[in-house]
N, CA, C and O of each residue as an XYZ file, in Angstrom:
880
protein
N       0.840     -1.207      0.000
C       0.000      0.000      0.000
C       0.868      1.248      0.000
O       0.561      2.308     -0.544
N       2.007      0.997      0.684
C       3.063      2.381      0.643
C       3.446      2.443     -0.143
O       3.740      3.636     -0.206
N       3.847      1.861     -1.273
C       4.422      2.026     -2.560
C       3.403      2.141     -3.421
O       3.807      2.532     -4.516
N       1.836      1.897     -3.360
C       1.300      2.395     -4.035
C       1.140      4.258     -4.151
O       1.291      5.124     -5.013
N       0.810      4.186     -2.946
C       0.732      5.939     -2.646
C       1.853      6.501     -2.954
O       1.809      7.645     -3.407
N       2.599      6.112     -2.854
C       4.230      6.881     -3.082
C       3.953      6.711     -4.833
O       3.744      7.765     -5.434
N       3.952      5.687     -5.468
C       3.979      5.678     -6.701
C       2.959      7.116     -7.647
O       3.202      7.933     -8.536
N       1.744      6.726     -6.754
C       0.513      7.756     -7.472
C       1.116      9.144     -7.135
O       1.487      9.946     -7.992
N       1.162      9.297     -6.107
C       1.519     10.959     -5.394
C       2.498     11.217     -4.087
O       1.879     11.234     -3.023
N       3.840     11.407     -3.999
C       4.510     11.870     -2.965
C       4.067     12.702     -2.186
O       3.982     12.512     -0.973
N       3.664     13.920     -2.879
C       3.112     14.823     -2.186
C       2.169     14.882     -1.386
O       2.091     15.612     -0.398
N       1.259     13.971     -1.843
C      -0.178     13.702     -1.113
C      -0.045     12.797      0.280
O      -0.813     12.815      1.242
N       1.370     11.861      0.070
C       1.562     11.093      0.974
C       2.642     11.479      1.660
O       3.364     10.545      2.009
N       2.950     12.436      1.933
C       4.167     13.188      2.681
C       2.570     14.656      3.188
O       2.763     15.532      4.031
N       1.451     14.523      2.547
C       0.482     15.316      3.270
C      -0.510     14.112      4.574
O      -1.225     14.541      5.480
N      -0.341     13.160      4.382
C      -0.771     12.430      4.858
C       0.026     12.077      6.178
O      -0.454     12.330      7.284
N       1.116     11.553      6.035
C       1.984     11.682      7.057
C       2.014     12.810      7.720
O       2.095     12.653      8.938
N       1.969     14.196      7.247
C       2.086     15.318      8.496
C       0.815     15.807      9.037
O       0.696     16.460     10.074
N      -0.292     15.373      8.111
C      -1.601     15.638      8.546
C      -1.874     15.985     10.136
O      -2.393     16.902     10.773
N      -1.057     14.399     10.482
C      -1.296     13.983     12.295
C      -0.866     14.710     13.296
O      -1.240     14.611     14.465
N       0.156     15.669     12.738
C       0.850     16.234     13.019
C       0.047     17.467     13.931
O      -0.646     18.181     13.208
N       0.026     17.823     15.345
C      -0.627     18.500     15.780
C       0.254     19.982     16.440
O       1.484     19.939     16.415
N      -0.373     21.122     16.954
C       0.251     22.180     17.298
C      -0.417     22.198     18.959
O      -1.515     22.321     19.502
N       0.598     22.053     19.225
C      -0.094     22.732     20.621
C      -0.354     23.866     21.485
O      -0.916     24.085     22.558
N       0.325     24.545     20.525
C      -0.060     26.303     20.735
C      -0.696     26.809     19.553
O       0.052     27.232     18.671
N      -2.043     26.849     19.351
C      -2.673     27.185     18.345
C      -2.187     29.128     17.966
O      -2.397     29.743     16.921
N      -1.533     29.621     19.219
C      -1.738     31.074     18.498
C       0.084     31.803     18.931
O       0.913     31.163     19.578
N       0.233     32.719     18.572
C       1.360     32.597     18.945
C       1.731     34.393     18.480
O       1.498     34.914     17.390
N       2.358     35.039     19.698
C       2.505     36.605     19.782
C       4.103     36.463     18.827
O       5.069     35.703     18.754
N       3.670     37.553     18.301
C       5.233     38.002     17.467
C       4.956     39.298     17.714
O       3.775     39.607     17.552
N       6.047     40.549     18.223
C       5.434     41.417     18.388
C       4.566     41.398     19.182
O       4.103     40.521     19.912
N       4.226     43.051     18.908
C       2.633     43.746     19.146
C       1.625     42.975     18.480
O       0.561     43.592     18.436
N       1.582     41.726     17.892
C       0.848     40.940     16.897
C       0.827     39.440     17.489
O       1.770     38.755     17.887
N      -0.933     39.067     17.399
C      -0.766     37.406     18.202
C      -1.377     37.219     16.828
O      -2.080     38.035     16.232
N      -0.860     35.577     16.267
C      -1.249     34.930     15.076
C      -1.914     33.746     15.405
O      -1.973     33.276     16.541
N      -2.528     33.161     14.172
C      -3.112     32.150     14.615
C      -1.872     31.280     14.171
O      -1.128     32.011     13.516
N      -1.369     30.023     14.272
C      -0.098     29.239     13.603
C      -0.861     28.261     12.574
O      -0.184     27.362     12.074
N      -1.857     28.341     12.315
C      -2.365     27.839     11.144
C      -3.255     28.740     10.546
O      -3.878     29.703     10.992
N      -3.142     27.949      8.862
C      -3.918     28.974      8.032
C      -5.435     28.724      8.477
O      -5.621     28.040      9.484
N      -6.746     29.349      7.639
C      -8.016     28.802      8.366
C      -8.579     27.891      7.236
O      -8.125     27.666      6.114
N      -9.578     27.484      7.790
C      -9.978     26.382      7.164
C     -11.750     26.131      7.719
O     -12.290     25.247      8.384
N     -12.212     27.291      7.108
C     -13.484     27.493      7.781
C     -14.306     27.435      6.296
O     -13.622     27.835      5.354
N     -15.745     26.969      5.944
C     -16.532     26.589      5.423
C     -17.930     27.554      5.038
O     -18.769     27.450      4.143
N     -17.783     28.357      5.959
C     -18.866     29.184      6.358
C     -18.500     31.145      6.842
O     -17.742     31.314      7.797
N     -18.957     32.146      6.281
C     -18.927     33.328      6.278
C     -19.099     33.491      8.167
O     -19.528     32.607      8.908
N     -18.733     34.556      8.490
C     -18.723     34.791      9.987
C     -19.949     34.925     10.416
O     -20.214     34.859     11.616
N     -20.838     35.129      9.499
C     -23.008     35.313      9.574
C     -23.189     34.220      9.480
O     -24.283     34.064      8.937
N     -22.517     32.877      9.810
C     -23.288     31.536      9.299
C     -23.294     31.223      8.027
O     -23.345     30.021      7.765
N     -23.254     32.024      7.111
C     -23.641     31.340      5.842
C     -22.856     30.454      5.107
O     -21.673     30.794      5.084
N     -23.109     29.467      4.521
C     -21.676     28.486      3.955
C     -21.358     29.186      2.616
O     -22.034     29.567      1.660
N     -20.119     29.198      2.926
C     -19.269     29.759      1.697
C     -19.274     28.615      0.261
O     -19.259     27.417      0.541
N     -19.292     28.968     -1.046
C     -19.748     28.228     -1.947
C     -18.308     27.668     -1.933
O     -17.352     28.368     -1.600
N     -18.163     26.002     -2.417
C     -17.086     25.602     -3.020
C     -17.073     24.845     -4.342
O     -17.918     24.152     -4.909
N     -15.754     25.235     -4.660
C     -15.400     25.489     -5.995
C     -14.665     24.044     -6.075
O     -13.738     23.835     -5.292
N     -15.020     23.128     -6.920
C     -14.355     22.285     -7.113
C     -13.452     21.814     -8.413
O     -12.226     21.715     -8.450
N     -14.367     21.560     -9.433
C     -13.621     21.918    -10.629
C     -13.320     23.128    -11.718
O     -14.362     23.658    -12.105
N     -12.441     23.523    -12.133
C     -11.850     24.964    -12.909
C     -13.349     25.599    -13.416
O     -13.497     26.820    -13.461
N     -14.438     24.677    -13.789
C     -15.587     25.770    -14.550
C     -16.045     26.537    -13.344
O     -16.763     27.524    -13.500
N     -15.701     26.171    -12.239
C     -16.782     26.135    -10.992
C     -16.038     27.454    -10.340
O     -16.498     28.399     -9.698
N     -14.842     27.165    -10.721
C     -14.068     28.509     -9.834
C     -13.895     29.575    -10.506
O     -13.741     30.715    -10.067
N     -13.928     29.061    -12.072
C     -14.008     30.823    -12.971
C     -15.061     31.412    -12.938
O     -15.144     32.638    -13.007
N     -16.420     30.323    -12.785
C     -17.900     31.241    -12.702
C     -17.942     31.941    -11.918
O     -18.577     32.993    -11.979
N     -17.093     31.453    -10.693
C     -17.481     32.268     -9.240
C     -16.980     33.308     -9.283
O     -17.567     34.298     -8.845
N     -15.245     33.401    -10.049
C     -14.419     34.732    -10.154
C     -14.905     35.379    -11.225
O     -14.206     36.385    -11.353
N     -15.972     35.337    -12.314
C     -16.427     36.075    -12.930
C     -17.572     36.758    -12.346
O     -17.696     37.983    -12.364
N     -18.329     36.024    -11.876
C     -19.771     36.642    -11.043
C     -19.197     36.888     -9.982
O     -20.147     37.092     -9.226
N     -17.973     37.054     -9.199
C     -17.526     37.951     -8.026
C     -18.120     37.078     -7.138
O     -18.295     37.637     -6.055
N     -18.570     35.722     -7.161
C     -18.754     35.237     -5.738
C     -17.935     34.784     -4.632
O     -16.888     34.285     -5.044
N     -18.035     34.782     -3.500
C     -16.615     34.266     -2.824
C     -16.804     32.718     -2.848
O     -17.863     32.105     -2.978
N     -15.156     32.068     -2.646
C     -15.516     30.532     -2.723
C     -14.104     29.692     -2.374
O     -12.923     30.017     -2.492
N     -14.657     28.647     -1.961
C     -13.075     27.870     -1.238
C     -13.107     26.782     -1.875
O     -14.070     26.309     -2.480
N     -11.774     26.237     -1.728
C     -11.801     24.715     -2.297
C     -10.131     24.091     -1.498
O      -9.121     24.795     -1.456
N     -10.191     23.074     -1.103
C      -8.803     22.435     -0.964
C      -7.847     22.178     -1.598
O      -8.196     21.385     -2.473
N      -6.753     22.407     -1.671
C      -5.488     21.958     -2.406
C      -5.882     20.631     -3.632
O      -5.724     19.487     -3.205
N      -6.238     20.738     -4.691
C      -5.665     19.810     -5.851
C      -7.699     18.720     -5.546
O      -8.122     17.682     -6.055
N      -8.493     19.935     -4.267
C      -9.732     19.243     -4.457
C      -9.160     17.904     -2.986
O     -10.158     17.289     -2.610
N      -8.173     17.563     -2.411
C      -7.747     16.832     -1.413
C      -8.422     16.854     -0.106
O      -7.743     17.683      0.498
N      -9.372     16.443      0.735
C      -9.267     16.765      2.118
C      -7.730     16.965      2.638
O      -7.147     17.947      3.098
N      -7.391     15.863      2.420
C      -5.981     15.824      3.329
C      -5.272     17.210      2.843
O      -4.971     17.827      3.864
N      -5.023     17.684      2.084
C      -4.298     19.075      2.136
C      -4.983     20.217      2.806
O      -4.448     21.246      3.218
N      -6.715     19.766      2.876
C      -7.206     21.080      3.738
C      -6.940     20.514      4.986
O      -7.295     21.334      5.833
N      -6.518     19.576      5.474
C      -6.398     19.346      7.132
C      -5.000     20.067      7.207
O      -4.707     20.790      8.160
N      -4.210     19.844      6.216
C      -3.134     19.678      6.770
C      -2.497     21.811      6.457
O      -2.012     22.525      7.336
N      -2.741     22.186      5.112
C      -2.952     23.528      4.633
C      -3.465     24.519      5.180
O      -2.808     25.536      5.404
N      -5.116     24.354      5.585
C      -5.990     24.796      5.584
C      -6.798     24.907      3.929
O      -6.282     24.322      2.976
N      -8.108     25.731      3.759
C      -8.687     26.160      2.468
C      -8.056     27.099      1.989
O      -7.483     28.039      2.540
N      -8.189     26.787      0.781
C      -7.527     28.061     -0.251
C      -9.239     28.713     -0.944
O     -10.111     28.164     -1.618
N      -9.070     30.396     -0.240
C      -9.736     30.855     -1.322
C      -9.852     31.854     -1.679
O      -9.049     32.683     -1.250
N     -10.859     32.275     -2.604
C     -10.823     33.339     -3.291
C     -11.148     34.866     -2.795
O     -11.877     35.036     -1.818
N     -10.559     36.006     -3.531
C     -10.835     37.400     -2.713
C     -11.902     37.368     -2.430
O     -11.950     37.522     -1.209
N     -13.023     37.235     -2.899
C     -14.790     37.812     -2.997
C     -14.727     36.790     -1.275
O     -15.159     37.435     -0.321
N     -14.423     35.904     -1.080
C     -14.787     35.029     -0.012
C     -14.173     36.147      1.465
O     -14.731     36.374      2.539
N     -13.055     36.564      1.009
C     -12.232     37.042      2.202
C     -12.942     38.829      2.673
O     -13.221     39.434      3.708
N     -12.972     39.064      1.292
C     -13.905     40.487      1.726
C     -15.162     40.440      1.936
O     -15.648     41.564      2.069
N     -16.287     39.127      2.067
C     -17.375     39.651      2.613
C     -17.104     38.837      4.207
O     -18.046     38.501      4.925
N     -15.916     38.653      4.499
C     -15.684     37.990      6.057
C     -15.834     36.963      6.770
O     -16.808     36.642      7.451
N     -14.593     36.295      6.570
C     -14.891     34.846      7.098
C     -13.417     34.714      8.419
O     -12.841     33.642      8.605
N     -13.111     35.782      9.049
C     -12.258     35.565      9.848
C     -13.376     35.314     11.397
O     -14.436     35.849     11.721
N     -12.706     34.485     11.917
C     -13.312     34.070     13.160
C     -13.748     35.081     13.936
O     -13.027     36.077     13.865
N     -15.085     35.211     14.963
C     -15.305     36.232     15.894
C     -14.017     36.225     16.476
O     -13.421     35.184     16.754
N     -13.294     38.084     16.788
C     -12.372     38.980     17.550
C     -10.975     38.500     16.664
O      -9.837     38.489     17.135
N     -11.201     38.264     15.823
C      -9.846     37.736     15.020
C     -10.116     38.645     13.664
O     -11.251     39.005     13.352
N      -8.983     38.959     12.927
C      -9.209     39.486     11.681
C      -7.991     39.359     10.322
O      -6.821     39.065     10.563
N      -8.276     39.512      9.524
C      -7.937     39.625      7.920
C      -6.497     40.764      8.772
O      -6.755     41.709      9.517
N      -5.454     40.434      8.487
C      -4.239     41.021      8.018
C      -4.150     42.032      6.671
O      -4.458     41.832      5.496
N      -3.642     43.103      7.302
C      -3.450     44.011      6.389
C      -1.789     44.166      5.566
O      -0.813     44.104      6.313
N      -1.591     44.329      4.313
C      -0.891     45.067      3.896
C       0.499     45.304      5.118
O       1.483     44.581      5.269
N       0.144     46.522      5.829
C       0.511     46.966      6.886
C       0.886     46.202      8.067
O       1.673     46.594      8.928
N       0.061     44.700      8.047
C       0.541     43.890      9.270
C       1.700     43.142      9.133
O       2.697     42.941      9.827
N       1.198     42.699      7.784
C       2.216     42.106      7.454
C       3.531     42.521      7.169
O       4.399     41.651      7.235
N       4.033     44.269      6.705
C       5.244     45.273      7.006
C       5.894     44.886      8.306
O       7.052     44.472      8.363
N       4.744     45.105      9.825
C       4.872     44.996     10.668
C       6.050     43.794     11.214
O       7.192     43.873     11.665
N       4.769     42.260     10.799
C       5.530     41.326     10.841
C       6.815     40.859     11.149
O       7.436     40.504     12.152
N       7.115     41.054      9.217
C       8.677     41.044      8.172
C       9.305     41.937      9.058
O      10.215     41.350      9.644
N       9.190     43.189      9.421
C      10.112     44.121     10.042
C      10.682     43.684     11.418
O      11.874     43.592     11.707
N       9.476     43.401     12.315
C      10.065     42.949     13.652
C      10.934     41.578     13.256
O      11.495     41.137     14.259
N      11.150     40.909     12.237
C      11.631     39.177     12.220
C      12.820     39.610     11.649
O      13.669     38.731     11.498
N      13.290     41.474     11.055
C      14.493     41.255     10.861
C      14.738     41.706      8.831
O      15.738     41.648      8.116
N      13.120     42.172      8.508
C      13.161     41.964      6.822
C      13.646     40.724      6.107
O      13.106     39.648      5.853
N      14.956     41.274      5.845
C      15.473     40.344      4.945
C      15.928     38.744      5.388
O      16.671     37.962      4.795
N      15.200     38.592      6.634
C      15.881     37.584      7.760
C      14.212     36.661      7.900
O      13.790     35.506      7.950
N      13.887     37.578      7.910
C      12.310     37.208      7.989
C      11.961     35.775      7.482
O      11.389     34.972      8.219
N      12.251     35.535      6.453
C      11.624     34.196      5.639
C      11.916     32.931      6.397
O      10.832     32.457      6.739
N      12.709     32.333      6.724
C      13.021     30.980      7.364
C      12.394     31.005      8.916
O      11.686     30.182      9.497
N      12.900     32.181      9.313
C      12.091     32.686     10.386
C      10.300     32.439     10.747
O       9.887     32.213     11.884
N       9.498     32.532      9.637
C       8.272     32.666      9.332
C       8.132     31.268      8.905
O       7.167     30.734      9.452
N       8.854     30.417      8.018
C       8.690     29.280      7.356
C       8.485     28.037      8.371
O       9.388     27.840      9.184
N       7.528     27.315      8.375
C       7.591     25.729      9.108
C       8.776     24.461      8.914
O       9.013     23.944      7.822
N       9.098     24.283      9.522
C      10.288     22.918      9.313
C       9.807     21.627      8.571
O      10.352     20.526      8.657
N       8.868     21.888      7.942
C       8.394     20.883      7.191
C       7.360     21.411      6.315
O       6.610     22.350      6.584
N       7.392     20.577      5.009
C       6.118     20.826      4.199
C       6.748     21.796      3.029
O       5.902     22.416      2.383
N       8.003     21.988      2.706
C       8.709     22.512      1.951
C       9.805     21.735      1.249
O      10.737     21.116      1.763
N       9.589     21.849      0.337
C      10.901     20.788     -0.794
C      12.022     21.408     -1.233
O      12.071     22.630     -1.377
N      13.180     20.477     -1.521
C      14.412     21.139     -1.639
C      14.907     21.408     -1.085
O      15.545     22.414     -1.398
N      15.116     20.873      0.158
C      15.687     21.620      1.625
C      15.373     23.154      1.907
O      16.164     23.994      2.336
N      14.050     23.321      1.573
C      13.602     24.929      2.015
C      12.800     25.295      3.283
O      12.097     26.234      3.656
N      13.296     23.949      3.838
C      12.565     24.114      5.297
C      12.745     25.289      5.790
O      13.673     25.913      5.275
N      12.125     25.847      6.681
C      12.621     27.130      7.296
C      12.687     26.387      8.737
O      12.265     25.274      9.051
N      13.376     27.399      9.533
C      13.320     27.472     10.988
C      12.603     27.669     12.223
O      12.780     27.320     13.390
N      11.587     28.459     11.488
C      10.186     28.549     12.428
C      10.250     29.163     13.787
O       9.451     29.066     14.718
N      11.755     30.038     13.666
C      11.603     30.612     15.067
C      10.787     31.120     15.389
O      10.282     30.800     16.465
N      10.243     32.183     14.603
C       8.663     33.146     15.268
C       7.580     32.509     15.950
O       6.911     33.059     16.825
N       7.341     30.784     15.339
C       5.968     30.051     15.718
C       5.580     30.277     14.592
O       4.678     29.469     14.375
N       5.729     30.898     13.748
C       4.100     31.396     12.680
C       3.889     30.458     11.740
O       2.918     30.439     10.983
N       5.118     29.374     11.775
C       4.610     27.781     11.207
C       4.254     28.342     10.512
O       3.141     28.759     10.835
N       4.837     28.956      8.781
C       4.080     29.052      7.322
C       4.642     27.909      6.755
O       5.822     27.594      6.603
N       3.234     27.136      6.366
C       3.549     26.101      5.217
C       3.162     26.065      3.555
O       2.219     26.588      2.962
N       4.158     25.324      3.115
C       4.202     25.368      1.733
C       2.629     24.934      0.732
O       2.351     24.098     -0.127
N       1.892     26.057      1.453
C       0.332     25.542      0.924
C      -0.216     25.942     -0.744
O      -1.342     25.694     -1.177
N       0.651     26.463     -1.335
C       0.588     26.521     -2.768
C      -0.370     27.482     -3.246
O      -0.283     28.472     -2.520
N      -1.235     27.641     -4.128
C      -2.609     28.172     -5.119
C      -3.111     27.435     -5.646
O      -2.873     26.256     -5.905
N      -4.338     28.494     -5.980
C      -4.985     27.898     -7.130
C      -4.877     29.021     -8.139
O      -4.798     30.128     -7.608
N      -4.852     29.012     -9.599
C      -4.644     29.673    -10.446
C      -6.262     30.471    -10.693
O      -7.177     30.201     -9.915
N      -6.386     31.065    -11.390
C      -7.992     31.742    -11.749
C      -8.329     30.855    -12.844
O      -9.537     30.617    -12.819
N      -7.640     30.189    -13.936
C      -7.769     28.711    -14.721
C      -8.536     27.768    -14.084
O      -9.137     26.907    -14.726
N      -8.577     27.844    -12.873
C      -8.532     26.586    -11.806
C      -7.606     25.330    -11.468
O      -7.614     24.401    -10.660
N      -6.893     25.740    -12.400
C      -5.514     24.808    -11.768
C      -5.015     25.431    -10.645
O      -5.167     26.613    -10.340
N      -4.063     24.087     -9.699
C      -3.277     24.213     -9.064
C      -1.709     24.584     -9.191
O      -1.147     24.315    -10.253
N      -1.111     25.087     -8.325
C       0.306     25.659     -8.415
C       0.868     25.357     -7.444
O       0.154     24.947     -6.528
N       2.450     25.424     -7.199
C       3.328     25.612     -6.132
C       3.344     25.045     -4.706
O       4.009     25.732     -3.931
N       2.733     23.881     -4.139
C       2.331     23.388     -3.627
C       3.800     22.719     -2.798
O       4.562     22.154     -3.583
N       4.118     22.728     -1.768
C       5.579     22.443     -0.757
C       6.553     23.338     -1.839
O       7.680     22.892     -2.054
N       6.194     24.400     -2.416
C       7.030     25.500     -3.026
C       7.154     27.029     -2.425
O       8.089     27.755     -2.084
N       5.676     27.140     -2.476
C       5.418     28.527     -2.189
C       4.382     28.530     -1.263
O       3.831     27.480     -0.935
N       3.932     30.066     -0.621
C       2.866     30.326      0.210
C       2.410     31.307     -0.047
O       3.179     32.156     -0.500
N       1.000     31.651      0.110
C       0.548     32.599     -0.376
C      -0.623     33.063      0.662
O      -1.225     32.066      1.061
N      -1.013     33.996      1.091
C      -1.553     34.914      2.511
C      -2.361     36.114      1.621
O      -1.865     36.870      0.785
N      -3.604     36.046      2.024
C      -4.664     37.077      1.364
C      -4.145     38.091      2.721
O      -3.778     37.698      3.828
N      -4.263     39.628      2.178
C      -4.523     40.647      2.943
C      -6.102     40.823      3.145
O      -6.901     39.977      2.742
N      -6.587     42.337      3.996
C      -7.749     42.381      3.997
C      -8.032     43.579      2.892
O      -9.145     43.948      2.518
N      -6.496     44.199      2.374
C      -6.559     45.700      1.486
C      -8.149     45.707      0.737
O      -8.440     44.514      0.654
N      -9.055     46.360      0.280
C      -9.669     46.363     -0.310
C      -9.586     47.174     -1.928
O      -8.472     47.642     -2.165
N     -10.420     47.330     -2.795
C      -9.998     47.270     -3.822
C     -10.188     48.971     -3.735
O     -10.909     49.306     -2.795
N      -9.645     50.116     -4.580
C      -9.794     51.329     -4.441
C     -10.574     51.970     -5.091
O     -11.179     52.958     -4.675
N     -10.700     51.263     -6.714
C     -11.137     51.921     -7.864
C     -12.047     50.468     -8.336
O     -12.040     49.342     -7.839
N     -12.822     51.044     -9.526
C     -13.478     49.566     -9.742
C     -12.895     49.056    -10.680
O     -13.530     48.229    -11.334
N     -11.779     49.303    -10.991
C     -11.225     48.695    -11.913
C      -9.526     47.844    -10.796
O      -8.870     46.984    -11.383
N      -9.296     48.067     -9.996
C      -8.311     47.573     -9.201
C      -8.393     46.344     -8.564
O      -9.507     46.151     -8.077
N      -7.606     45.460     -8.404
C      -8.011     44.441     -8.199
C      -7.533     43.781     -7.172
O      -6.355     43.520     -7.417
N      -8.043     43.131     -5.516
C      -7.397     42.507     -4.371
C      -6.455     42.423     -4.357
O      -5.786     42.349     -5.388
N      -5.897     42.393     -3.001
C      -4.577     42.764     -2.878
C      -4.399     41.353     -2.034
O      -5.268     40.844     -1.328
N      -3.248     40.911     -2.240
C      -2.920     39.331     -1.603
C      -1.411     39.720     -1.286
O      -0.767     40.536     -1.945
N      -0.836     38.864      0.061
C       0.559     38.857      0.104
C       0.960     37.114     -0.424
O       0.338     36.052     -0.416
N       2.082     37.471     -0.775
C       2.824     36.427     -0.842
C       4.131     36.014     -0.959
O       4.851     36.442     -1.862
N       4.503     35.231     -0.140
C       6.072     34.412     -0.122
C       6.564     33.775     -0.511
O       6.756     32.781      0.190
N       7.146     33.778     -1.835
C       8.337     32.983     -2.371
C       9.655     32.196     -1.569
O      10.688     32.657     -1.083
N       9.092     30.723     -1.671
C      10.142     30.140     -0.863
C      11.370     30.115     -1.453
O      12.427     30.022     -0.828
N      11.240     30.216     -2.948
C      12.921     30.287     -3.294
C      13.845     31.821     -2.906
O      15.022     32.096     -3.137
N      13.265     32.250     -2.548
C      14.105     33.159     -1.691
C      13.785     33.862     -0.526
O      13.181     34.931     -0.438
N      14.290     33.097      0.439
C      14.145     33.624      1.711
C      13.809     35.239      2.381
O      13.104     35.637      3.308
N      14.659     35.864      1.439
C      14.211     37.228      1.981
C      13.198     37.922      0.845
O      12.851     39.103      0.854
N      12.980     37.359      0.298
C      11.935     37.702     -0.857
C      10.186     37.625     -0.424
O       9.612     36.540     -0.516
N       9.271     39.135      0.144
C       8.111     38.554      0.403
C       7.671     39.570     -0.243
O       7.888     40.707      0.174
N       6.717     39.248     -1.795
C       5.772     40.154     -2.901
C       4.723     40.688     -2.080
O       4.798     40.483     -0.868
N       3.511     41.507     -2.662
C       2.511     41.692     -3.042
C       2.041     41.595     -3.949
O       2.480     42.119     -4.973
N       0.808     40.774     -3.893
C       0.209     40.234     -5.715
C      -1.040     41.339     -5.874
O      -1.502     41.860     -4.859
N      -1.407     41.571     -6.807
C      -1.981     42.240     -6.748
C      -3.338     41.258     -7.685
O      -3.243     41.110     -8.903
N      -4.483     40.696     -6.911
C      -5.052     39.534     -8.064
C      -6.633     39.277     -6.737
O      -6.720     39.629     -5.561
N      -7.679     38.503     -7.679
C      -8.466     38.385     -6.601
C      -9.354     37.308     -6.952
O     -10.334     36.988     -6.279
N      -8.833     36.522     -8.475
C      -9.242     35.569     -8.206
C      -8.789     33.929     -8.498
O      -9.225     32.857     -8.917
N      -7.615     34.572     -7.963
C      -6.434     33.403     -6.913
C      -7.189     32.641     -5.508
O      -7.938     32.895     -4.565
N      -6.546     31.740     -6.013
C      -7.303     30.877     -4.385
C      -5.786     31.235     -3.137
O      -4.662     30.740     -3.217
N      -6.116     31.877     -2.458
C      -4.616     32.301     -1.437
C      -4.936     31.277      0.088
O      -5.757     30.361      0.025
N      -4.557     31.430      0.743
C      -4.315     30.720      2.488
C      -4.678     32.080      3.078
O      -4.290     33.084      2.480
N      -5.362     32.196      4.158
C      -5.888     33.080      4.730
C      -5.264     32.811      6.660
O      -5.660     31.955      7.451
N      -4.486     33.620      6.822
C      -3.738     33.651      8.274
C      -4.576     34.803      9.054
O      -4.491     35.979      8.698
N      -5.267     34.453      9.975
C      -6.337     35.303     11.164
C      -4.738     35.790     12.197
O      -3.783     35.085     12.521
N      -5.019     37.228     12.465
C      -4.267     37.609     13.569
C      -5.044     38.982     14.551
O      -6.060     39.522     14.111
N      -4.541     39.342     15.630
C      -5.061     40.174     16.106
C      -4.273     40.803     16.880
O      -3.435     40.108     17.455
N      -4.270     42.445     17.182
C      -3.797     42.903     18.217
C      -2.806     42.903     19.427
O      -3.537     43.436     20.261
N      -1.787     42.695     19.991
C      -1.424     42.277     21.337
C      -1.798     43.784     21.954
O      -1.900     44.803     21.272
N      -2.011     43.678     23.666
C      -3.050     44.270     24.235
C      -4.259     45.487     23.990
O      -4.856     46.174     24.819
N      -4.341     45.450     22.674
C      -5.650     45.972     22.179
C      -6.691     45.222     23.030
O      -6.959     44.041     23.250
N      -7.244     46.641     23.481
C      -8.553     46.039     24.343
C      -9.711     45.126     23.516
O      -9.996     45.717     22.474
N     -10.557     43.707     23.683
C     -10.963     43.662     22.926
C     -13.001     43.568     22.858
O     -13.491     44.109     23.850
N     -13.870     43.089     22.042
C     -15.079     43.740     22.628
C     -15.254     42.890     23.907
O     -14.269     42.337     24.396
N     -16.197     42.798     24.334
C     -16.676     42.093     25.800
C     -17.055     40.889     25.694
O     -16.967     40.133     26.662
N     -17.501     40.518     24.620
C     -17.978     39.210     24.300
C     -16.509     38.316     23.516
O     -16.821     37.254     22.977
N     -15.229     38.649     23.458
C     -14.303     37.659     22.914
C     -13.957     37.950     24.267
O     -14.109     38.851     25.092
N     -13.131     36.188     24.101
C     -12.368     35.409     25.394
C     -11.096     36.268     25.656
O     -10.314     35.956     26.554
């Protein structure tokens, strides 16, 4: 059976193996900034409503043409959404799916971030010790455990998967012709972290919040 899986897909079975893999500090302060150490992997808008998913390429261009928001797992896998979280699209992230007292990262947080870890030092720092190929493990000093959770293209193909990572901001769009703003990290170079400028990319969505920002009365 192991050589079957290995034969069909490495990847899937090197997702399988770390799946089990648990955190025991789900959140973790860097900075003035507490993160969650995993991406999210939520199903449903913060009003309850279930977010549409996109499974095959017709399904995810309709949605990025009609502007609907929508998630789907790595390559369509459970096991990559256990292990990833969901990848999805801008329209999903701007009508709000970050957990009650938690929120969408800005642009600006992410400056924040990169700056306190050092900039150009930042990347291995930020990167998880696993789930990256080529010996691009990172070091994971911060906690912020980023893993190599890949895209989805607006084609609906998949991309970059134990290569790259990719982190929606909350920027919103300015003009109606401008289009979501997403961060993202290139693992082939460590000190290398873009801004994409795109919105209907399937990205990894990282919830963070505040350190002692008072918060409303009803979060823990």
């Amino acid at each position: 059976m192991y050589k079957i899986l290995l034969a069909i897909s490495p990847l899937l079975l090197n997702c399988i193996a770390s799946s089990g893999q648990s955190n025991p500090n789900p959140t973790v302060f860097i900075g003035r900034q507490e993160w969650m150490t995993e991406n999210l992997d939520v199903d449903h808008y913060q009003d309850g409503t279930p977010i549409q998913e996109a499974k095959t390429a017709a399904e995810w261009k309709i949605c990025n043409q009609n502007r609907i928001g929508c998630y789907c797992n790595y390559d369509n896998e459970g096991c990559y959404g256990s292990m990833y979280g969901k990848l999805y699209n801008w329209y999903a992230v701007r009508r709000g799916i970050a957990p009650h007292c938690w929120r969408i990262p800005s642009k600006a947080d992410f400056d924040g971030l990169v700056g306190y870890l050092g900039a150009t030092e930042a990347g291995k720092k930020l990167k998880a010790k696993h789930s990256w190929s080529n010996d691009w493990n990172g070091l994971n000093i911060s906690g912020f455990n980023g893993l190599a959770s890949g895209c989805r293209n607006p084609t609906g193909t998949f991309s970059y998967v134990s290569k790259e990572a990719f982190w929606w901001t909350c920027d919103a769009r300015k003009t109606a012709d401008e289009r979501g703003t997403g961060l993202s990290f290139f693992v082939n170079y460590d000190d290398k972290l873009d801004y994409q400028i795109t919105e209907d990319y399937g990205y990894s969505v990282r919830c963070m919040r505040d350190k002692g920002a008072p918060p409303p009365n009803s979060c823990p």
